[in-house]
C-alpha positions as CSV (number, residue, x, y, z in Angstrom):
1,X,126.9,-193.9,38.5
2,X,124.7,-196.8,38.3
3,X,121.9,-198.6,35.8
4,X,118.8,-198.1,37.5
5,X,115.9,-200.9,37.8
6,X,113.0,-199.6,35.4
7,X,109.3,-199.3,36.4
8,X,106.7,-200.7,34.5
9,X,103.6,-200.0,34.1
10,X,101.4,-200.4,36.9
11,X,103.5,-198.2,39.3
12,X,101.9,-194.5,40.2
13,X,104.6,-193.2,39.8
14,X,104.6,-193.1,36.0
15,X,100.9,-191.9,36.1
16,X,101.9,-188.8,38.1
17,X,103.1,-185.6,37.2
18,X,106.5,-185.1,37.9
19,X,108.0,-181.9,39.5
20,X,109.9,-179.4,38.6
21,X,114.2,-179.3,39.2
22,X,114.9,-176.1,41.3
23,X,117.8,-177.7,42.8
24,X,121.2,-177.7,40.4
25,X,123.1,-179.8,42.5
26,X,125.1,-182.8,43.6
27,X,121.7,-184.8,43.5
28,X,120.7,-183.5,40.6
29,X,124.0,-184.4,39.0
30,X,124.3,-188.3,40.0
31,X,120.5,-188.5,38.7
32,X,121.1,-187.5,35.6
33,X,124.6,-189.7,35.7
34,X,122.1,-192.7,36.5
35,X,119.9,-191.3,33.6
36,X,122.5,-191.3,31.1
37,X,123.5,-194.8,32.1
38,X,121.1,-196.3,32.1
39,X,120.0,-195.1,28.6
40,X,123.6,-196.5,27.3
41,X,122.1,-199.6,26.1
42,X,121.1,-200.9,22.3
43,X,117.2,-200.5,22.0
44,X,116.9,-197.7,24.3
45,X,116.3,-194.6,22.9
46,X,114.9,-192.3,25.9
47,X,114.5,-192.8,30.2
48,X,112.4,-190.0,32.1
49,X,113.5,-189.8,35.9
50,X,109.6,-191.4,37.0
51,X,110.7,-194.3,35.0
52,X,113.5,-194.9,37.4
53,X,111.6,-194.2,40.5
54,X,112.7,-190.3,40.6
55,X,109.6,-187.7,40.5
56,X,111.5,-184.6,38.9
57,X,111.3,-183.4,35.2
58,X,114.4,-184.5,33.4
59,X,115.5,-186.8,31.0
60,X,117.9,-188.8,28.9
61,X,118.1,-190.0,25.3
62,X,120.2,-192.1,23.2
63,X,119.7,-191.1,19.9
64,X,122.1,-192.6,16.9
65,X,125.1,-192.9,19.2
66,X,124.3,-189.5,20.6
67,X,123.6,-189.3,24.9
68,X,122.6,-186.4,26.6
69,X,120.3,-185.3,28.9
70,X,117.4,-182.5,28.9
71,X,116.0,-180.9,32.7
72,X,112.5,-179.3,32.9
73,X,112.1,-179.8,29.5
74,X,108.6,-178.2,27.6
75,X,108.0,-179.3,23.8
76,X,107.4,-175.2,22.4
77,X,107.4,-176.5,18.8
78,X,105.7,-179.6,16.5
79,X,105.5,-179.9,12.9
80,X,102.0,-180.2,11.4
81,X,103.2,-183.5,9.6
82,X,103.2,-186.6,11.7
83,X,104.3,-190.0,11.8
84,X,103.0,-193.1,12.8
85,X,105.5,-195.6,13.4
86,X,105.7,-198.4,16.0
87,X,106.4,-197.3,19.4
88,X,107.6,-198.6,22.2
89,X,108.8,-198.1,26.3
90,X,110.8,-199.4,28.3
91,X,107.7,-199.5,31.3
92,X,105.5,-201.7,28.8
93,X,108.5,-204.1,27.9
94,X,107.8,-206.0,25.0
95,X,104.3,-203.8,23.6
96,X,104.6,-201.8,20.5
97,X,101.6,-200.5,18.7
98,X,101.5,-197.5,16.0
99,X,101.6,-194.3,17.5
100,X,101.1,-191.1,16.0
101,X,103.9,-188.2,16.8
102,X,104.7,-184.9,15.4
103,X,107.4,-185.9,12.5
104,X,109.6,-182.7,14.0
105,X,109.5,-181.3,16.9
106,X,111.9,-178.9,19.5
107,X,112.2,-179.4,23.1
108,X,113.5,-176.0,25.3
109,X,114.6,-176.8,29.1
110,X,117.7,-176.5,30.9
111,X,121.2,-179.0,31.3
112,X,122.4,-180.4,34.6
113,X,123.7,-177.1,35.6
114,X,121.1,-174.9,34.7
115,X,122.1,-173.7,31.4
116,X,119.6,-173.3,28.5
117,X,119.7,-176.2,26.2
118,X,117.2,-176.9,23.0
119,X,117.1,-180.3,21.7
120,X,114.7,-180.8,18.4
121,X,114.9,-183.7,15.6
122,X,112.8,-185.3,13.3
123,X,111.8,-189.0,13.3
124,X,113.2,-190.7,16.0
125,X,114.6,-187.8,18.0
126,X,111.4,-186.2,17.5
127,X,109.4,-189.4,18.8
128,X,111.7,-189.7,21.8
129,X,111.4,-186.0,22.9
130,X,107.6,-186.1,22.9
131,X,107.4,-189.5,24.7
132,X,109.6,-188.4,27.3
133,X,107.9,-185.3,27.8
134,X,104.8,-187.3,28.3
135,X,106.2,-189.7,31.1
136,X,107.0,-186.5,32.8
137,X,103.5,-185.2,32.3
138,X,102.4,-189.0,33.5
139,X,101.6,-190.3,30.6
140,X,102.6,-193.4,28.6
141,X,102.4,-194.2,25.2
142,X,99.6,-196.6,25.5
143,X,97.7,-193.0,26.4
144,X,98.0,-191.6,22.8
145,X,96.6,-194.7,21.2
146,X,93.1,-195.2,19.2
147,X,90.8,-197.0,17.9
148,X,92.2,-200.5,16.7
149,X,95.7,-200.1,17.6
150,X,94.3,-199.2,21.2
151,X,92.2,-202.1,21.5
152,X,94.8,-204.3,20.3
153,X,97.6,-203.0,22.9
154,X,95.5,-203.3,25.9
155,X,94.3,-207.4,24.7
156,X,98.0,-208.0,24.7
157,X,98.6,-206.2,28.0
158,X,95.6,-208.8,29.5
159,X,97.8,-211.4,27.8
């Protein structure tokens, strides 16, 4: 097990889509290990694999003490209502910018051994699933963005 350096933004491999797990393995196993880890810290809330260098579709969240993991996850259901609090990632350290997500949402994929697992939340949980989601789809936040809050991001990205 080990805390992984994270990639910021800049790298391709956050702006690629990431593959699907077919192998439930060893591998596999010490990924998600490094996932979890590397989550374990106060102020992180989510890590896709891409963020750590690792092109497969899984990833880990840290959500009011809670850690787990979620592999080839696909959001299948989203609330109508939405929310649009600050967000933030840990491959644009120290940017946050309003951000509009579902308020609920439900996440279906598999666990490190290739069991069915749902995850779904509100709020935070449900901000973290579809952010992670989108770093697998290679995506970042800054992506969803508009208008002013957009504009105002990307001046404090030029710095």
């Amino acid at each position: 097990m080990a805390v992984r350096p994270i990639r910021e933004l800049g790298d391709p491999v956050l702006r690629t889509p990431c593959d699907p797990v077919r192998a439930f393995d060893d591998k596999l196993a010490a990924l998600v290990r490094d996932l979890e880890e590397t989550v374990d810290h106060p102020g992180r809330a989510g890590l896709a694999a891409n963020q750590i260098g690792v092109s497969l579709r899984a990833f880990s969240y840290n959500i009011d003490g809670e850690i787990g993991h979620l592999v080839n996850p696909v959001i299948v259901e989203r609330s109508e209502e939405t929310q649009d609090g600050d967000e933030g990632c840990l491959s644009v350290p120290g940017l946050y910018a309003p951000t509009v997500r579902a308020m609920w949402c439900a996440a279906e994929g598999v666990d490190v051994d290739g069991k069915p697992l749902r995850l779904e939340g509100e709020g935070l949980m449900a901000r973290c699933l579809q952010h992670e989601v989108d770093h697998l789809d290679g995506k970042v936040f800054l992506d969803r963005l508009t208008g002013d809050a957009r504009k105002a991001a990307f001046r404090a990205l030029r710095g």
